[in-house]
OpenMM code with the backbone's topology and positions (N, CA, C; nanometers):
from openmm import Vec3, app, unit

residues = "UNK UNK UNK UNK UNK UNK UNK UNK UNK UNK UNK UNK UNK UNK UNK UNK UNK UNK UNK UNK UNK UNK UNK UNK UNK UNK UNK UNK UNK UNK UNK UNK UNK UNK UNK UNK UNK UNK UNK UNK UNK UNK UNK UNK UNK UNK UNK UNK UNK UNK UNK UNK UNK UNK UNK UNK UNK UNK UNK UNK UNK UNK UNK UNK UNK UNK UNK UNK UNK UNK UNK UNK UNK UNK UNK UNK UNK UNK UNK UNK UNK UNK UNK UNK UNK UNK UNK UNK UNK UNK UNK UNK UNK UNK UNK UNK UNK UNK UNK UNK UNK UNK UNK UNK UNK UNK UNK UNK UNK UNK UNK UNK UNK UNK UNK UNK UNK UNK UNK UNK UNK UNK UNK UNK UNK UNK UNK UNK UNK UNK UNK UNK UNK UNK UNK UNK UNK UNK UNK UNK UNK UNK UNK UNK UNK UNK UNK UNK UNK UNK UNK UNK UNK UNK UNK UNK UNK UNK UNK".split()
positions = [
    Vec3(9.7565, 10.9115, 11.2769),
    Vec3(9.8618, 10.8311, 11.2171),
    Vec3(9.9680, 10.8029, 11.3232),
    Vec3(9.9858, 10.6802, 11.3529),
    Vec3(10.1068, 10.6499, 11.4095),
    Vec3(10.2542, 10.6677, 11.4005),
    Vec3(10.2687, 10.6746, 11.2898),
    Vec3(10.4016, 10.7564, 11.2303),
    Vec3(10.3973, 10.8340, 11.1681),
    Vec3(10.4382, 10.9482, 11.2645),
    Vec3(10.4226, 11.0519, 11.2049),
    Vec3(10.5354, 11.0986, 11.1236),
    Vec3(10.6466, 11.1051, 11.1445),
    Vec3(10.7463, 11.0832, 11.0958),
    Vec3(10.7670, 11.0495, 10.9683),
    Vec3(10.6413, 10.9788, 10.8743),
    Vec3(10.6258, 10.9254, 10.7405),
    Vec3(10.4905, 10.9807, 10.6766),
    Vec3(10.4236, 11.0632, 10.7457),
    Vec3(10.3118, 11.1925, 10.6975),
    Vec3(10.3439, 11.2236, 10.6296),
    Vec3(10.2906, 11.2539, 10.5615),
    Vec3(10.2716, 11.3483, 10.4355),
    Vec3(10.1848, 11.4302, 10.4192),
    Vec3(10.2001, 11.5700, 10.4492),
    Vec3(10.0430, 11.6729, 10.4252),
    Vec3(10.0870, 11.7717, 10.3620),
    Vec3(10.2182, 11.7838, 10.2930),
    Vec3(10.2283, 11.9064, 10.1656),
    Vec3(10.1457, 11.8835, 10.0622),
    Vec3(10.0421, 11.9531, 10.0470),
    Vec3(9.9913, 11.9269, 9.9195),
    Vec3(10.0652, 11.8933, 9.7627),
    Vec3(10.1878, 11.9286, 9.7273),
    Vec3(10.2542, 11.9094, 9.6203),
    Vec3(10.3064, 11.7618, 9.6591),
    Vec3(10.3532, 11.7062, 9.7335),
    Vec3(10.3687, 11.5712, 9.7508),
    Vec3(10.2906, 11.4963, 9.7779),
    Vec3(10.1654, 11.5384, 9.8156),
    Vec3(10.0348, 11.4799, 9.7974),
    Vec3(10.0286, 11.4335, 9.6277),
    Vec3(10.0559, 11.5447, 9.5876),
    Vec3(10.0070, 11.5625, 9.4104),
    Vec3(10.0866, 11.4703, 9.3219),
    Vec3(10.2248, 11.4535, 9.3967),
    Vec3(10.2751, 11.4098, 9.3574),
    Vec3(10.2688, 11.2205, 9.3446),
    Vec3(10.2777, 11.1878, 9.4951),
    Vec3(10.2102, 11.0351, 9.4571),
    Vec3(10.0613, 11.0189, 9.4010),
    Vec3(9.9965, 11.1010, 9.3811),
    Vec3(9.8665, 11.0834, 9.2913),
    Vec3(9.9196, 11.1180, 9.1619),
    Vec3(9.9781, 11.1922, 9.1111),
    Vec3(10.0487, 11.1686, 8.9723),
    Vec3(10.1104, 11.0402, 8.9345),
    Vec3(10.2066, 10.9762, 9.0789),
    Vec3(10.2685, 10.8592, 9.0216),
    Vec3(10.2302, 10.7493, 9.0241),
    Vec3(10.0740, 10.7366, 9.0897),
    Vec3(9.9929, 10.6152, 9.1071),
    Vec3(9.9130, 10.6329, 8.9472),
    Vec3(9.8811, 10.4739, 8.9410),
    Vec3(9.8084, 10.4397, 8.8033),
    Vec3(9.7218, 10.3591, 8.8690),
    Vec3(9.6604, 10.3083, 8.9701),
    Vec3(9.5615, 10.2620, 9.0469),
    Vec3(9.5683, 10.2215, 9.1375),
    Vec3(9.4072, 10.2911, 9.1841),
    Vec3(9.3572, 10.3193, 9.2508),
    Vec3(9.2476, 10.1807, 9.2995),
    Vec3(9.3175, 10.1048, 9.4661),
    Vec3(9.2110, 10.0423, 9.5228),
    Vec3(9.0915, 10.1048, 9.6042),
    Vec3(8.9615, 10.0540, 9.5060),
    Vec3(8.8382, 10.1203, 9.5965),
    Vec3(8.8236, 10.0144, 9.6660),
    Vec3(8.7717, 10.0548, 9.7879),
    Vec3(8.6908, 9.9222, 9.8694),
    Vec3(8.5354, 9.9635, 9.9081),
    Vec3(8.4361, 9.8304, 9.9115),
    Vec3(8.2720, 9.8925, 9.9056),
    Vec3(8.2826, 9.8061, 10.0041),
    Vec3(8.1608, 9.8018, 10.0969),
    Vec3(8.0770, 9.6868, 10.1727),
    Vec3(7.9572, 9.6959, 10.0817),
    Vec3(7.9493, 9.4976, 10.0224),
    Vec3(7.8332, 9.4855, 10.0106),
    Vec3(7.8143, 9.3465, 10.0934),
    Vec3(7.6560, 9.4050, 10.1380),
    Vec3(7.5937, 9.3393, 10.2443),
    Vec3(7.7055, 9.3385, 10.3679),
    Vec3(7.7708, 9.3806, 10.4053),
    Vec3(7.8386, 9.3776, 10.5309),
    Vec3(7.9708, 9.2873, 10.5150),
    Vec3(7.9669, 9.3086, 10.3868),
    Vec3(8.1331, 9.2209, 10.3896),
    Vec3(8.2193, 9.2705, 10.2681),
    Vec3(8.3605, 9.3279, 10.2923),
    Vec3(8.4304, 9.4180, 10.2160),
    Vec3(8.4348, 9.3112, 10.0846),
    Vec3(8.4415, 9.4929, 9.9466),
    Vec3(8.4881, 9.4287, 9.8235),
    Vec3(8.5456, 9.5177, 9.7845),
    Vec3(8.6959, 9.4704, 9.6841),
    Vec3(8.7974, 9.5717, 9.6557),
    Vec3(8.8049, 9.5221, 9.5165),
    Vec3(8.8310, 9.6706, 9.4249),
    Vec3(8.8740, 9.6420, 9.2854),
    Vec3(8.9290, 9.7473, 9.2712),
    Vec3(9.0438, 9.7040, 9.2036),
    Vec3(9.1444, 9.8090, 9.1025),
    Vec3(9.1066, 9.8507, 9.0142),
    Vec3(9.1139, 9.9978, 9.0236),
    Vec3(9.0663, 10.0664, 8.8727),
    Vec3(9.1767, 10.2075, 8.8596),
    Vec3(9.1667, 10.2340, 8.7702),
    Vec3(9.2331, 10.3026, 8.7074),
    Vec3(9.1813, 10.4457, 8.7253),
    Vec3(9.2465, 10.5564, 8.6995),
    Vec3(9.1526, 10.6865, 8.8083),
    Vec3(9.2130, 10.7919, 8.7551),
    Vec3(9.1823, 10.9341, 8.7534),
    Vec3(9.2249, 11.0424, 8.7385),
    Vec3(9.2235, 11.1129, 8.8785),
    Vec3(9.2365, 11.2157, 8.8531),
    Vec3(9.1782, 11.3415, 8.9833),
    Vec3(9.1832, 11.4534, 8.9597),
    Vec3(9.1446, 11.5530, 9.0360),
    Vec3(9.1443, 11.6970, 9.0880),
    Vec3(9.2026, 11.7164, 9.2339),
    Vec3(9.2359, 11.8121, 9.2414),
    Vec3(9.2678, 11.8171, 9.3717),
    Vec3(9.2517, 12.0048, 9.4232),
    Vec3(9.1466, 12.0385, 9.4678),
    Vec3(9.1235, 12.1827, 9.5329),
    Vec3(9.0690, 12.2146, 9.6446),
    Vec3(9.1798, 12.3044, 9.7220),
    Vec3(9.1299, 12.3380, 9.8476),
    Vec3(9.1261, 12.2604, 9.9445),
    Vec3(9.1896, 12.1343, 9.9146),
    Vec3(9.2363, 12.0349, 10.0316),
    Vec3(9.1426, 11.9120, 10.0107),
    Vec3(9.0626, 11.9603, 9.8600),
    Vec3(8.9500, 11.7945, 9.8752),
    Vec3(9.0284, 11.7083, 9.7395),
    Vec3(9.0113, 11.6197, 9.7870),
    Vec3(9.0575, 11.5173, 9.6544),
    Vec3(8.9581, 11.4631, 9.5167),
    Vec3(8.9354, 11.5033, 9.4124),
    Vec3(8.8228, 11.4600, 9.3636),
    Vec3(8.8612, 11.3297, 9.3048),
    Vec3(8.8246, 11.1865, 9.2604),
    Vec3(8.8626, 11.1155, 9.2325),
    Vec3(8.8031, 11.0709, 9.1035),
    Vec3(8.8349, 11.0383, 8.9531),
    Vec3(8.6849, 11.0167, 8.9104),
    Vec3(8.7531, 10.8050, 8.8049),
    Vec3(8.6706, 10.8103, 8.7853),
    Vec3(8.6907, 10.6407, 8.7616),
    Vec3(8.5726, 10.6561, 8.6840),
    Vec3(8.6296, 10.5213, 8.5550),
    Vec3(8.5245, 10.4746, 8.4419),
    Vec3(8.4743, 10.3271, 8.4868),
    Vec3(8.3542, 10.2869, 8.4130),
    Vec3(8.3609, 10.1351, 8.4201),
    Vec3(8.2319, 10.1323, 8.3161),
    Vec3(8.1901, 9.9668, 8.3135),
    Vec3(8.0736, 9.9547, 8.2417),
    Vec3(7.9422, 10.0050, 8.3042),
    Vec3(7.8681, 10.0287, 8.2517),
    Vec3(7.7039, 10.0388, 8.3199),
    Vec3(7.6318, 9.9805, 8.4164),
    Vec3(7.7027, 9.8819, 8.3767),
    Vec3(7.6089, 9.7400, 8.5148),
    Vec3(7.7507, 9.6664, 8.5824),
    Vec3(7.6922, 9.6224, 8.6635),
    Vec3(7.8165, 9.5276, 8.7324),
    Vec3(7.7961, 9.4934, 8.8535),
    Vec3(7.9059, 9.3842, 8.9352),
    Vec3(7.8973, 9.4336, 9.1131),
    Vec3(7.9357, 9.5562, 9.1322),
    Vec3(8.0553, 9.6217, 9.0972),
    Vec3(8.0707, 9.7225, 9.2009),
    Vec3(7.9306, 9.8540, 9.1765),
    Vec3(7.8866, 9.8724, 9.0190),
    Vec3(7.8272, 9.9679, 9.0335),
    Vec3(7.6864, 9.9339, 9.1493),
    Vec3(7.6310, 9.8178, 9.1264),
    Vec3(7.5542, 9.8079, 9.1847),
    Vec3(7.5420, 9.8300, 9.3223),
    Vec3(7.7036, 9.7646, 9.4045),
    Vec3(7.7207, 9.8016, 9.5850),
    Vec3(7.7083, 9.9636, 9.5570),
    Vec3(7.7661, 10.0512, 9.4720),
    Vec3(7.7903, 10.1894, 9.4809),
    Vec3(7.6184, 10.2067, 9.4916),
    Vec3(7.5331, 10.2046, 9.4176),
    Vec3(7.3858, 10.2613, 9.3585),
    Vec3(7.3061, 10.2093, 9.5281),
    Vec3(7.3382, 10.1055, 9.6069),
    Vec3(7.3025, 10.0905, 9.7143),
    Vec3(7.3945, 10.1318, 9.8656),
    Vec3(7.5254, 10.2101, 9.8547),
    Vec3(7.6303, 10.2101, 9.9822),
    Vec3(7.7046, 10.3390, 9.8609),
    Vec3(7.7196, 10.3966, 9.9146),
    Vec3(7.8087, 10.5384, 9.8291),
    Vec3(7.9264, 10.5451, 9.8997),
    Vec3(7.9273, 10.4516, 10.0255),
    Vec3(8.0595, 10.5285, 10.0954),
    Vec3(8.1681, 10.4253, 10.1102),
    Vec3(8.2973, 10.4818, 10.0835),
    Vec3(8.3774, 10.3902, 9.9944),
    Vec3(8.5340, 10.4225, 10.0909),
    Vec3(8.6447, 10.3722, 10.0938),
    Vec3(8.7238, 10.3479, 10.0702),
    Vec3(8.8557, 10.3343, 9.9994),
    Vec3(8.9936, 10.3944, 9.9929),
    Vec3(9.0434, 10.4079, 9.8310),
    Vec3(9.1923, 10.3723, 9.8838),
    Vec3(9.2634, 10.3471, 9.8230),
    Vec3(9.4483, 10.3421, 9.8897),
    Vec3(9.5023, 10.3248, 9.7290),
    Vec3(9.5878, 10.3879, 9.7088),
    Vec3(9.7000, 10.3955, 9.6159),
    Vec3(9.8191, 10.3992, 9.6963),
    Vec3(9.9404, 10.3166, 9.5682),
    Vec3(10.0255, 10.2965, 9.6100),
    Vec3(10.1941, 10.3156, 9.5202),
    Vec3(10.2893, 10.4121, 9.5575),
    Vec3(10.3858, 10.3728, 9.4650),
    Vec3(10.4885, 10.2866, 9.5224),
    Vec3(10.5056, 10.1717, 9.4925),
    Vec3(10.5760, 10.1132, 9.5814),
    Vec3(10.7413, 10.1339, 9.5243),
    Vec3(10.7997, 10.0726, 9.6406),
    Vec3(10.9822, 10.0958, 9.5957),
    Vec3(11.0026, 9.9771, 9.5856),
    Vec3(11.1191, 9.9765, 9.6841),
    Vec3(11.2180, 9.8542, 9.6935),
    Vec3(11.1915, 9.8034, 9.8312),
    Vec3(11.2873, 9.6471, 9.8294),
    Vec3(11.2734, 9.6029, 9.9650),
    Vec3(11.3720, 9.6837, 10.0198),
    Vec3(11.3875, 9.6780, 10.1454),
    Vec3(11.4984, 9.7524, 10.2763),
    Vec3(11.5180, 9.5907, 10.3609),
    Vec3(11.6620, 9.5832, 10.3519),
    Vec3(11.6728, 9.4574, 10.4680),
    Vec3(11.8242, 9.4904, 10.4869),
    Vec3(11.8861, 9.6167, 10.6054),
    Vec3(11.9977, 9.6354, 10.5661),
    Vec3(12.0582, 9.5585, 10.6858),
    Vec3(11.9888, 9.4457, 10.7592),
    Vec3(12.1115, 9.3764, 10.8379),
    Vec3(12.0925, 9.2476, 10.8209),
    Vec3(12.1624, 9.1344, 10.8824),
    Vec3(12.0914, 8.9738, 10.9284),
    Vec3(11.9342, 8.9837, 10.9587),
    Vec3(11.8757, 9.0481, 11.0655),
    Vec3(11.7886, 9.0327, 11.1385),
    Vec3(11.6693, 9.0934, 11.0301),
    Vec3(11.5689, 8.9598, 11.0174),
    Vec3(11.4571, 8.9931, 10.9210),
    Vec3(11.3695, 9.1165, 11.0105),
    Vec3(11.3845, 9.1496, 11.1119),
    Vec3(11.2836, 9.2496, 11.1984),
    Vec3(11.3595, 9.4091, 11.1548),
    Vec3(11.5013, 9.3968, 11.0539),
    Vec3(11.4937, 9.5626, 11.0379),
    Vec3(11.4513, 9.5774, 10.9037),
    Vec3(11.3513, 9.4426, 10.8240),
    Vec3(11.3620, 9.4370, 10.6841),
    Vec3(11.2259, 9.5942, 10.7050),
    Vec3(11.2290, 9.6399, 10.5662),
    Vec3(11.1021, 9.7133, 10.5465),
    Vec3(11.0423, 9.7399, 10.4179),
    Vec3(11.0109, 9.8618, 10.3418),
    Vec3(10.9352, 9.8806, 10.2123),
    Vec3(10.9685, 10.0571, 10.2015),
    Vec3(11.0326, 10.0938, 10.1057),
    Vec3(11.0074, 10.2025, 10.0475),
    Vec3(10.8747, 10.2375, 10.0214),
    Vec3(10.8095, 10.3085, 10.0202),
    Vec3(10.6452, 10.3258, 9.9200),
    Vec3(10.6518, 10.4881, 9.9423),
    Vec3(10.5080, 10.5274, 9.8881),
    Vec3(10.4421, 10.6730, 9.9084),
    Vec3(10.2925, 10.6081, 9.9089),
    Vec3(10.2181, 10.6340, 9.9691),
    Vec3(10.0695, 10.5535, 9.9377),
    Vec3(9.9830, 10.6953, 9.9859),
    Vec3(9.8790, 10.6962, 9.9411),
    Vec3(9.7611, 10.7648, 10.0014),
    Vec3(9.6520, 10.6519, 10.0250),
    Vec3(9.5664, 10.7159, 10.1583),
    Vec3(9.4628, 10.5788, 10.2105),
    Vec3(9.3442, 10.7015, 10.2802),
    Vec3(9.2742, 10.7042, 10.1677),
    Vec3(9.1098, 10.7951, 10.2237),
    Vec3(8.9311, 10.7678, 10.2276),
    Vec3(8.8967, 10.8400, 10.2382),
    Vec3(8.7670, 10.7866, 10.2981),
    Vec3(8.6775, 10.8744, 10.1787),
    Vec3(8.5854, 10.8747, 10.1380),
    Vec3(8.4769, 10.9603, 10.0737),
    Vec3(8.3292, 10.8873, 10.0449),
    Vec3(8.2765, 10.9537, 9.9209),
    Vec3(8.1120, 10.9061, 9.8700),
    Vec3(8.1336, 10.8832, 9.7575),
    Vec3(8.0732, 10.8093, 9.7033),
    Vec3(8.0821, 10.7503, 9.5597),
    Vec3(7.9616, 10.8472, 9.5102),
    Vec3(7.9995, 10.9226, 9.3641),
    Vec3(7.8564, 10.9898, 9.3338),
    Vec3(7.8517, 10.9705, 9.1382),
    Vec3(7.7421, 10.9488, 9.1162),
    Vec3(7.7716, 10.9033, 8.9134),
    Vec3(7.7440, 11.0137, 8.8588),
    Vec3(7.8274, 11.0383, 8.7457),
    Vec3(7.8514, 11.1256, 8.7033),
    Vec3(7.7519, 11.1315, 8.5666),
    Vec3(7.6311, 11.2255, 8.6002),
    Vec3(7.5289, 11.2525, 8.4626),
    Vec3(7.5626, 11.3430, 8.3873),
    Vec3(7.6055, 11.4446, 8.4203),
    Vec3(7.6384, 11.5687, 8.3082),
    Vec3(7.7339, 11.5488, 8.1803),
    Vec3(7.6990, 11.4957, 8.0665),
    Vec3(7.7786, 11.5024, 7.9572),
    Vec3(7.9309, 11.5878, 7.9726),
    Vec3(7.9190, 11.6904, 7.9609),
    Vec3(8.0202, 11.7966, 8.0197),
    Vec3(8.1010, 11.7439, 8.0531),
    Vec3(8.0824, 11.6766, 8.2079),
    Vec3(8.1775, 11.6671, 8.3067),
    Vec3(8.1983, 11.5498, 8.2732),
    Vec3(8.1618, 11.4459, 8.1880),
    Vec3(8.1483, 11.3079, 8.2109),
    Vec3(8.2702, 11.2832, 8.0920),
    Vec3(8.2474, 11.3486, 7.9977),
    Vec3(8.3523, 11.3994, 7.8568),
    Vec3(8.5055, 11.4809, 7.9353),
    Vec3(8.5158, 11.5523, 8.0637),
    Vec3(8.6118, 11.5825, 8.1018),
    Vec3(8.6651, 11.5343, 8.1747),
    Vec3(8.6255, 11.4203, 8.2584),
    Vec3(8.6429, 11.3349, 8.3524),
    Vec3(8.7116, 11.1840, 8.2541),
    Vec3(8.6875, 11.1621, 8.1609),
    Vec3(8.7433, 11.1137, 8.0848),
    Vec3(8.8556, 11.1651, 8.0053),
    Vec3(8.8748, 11.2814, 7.9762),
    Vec3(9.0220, 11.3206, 7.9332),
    Vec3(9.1058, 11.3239, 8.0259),
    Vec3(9.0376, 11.3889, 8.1574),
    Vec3(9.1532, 11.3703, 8.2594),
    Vec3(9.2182, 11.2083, 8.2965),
    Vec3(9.1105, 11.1233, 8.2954),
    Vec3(9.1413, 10.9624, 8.2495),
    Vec3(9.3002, 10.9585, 8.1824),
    Vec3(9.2612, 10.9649, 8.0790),
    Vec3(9.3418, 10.9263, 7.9569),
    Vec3(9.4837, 11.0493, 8.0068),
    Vec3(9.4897, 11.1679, 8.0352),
    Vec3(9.6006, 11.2241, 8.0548),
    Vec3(9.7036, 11.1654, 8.1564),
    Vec3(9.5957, 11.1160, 8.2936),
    Vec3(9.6885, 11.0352, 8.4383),
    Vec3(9.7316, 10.8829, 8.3731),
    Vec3(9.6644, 10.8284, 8.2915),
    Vec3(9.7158, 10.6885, 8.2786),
    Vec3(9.7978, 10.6933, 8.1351),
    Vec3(9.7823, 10.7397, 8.0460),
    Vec3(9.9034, 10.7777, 7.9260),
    Vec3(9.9545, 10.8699, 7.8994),
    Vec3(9.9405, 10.9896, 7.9714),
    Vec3(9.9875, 11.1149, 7.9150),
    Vec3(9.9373, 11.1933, 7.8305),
    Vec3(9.8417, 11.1538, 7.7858),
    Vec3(9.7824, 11.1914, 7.6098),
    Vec3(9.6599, 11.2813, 7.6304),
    Vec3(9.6580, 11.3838, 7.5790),
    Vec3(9.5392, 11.4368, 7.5481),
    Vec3(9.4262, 11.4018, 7.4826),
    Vec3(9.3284, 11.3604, 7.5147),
    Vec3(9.2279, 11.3487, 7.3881),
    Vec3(9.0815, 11.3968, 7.4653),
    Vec3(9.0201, 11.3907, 7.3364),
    Vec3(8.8798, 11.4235, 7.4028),
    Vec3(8.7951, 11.3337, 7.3387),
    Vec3(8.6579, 11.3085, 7.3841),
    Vec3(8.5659, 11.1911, 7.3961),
    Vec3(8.4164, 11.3134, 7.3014),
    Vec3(8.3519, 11.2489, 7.2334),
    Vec3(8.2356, 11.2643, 7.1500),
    Vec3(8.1032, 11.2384, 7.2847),
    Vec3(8.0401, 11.3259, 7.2688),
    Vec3(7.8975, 11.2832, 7.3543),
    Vec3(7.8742, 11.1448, 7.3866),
    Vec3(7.8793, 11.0681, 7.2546),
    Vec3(7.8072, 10.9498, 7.2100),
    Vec3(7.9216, 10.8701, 7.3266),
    Vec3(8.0919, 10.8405, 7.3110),
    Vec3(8.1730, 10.7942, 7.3507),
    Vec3(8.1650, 10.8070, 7.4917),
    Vec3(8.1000, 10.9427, 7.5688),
    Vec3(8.0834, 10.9416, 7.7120),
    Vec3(7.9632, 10.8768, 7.7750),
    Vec3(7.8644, 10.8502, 7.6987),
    Vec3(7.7490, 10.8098, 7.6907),
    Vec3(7.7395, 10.6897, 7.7006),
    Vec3(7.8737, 10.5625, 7.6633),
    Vec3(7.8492, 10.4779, 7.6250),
    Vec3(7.9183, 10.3942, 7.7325),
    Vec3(7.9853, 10.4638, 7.8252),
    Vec3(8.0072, 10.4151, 7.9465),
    Vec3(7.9301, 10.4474, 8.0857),
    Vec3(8.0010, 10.4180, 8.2264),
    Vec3(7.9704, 10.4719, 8.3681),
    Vec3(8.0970, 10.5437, 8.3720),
    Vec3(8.0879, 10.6631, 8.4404),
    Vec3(8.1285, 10.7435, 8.5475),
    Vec3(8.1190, 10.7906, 8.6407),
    Vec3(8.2061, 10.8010, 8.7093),
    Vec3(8.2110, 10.8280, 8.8743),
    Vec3(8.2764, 10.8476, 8.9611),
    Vec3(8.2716, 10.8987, 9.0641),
    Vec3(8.3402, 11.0176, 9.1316),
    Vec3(8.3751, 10.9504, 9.2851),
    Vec3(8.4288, 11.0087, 9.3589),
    Vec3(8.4954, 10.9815, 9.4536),
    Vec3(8.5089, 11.1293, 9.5384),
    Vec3(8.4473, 11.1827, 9.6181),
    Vec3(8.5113, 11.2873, 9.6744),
    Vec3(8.5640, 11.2940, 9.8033),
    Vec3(8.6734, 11.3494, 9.8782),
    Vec3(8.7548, 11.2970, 9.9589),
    Vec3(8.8063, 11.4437, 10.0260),
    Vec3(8.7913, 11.4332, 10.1491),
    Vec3(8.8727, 11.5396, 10.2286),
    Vec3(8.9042, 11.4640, 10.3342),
    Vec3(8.9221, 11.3444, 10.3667),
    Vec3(8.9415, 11.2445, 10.4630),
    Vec3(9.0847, 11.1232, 10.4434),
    Vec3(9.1872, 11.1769, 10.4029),
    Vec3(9.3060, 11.1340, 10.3352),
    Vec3(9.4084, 11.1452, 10.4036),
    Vec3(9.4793, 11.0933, 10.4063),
    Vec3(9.6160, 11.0456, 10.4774),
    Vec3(9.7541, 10.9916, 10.3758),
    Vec3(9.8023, 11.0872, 10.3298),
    Vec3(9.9430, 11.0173, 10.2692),
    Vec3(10.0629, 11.0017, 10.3819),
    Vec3(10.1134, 10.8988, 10.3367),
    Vec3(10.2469, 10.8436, 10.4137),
    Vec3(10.3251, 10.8115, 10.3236),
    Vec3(10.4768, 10.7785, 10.3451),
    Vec3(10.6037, 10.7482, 10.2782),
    Vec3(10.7317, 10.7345, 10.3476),
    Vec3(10.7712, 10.6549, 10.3371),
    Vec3(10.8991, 10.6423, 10.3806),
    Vec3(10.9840, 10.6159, 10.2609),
    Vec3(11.0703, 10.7729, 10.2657),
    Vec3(11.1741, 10.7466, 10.1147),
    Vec3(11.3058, 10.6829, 10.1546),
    Vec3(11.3474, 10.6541, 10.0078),
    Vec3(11.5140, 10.6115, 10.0125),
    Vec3(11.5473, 10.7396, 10.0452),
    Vec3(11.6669, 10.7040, 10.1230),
    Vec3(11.7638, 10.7770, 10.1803),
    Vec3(11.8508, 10.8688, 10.0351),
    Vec3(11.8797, 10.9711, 10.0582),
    Vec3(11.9427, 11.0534, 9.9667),
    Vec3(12.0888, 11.0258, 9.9780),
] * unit.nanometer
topology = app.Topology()
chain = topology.addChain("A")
for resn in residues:
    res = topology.addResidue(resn, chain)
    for name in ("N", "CA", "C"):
        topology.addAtom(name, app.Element.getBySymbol(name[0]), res)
């Protein structure tokens, strides 16, 4: 990282812009030319790996680049405000916190995990507890993201 100065490697402030992000850009190569979609995401986070997990339909482009290229791409972002504190547009800048990592895309078969990977869903994007019926986990895709290849940065407002 070039600025280092705007690193981020405490794990609790790690945790923290992954708490305050609500999506998550994956990026795939298919056939040799990038594709990015926003999705919506939960996580885990142990021992320094990031687990990532994401819903979608059964069929599609992205599942399909995933079922042929597993290795993926991800950046979240909380963004702030603008910064432009003089005349000169060259001291303008951006508040944010972002994380930007590397992992494997892997689908998630185990009922189990596929039913818990979905509550954790629903807890990061509304807060809410719930839990999912066999049939209800069954009736989507799931899938995973695993990550020890991550980089958070931030540059905060000033206190």
């Amino acid at each position: 990282m070039r600025r280092k100065d705007r690193e981020v490697t405490d794990p609790e402030q790690i945790r923290r812009i992954l708490d305050g992000c609500k999506t998550c850009h994956l990026a795939m190569a298919d056939g040799g030319m990038p594709y990015v979609v926003p999705l919506n995401y939960a996580y885990t986070m142990e021992e320094g790996a990031i687990t990532l997990y994401f819903h979608s339909a059964k069929e599609g482009r992205k599942i399909g680049i995933l079922r042929s290229n597993d290795a993926v791409c991800f950046e979240m972002c909380i963004e702030g405000e603008l910064v432009h504190p003089s005349e000169s547009p060259c001291d303008s800048g951006y508040y944010f916190s972002s994380i930007i990592g590397l992992g494997r895309a892997s689908f998630v078969d185990d009922i189990d995990e596929k039913r818990s990977a979905l509550s954790l869903l629903m807890k990061q994007q509304l807060g809410a507890d719930a839990d999912f019926t066999p049939a209800q986990a069954e009736s989507v895709c799931v899938f995973k993201v695993v990550s020890t290849e991550y980089t958070g940065k931030m540059k905060p407002r000033p206190s």
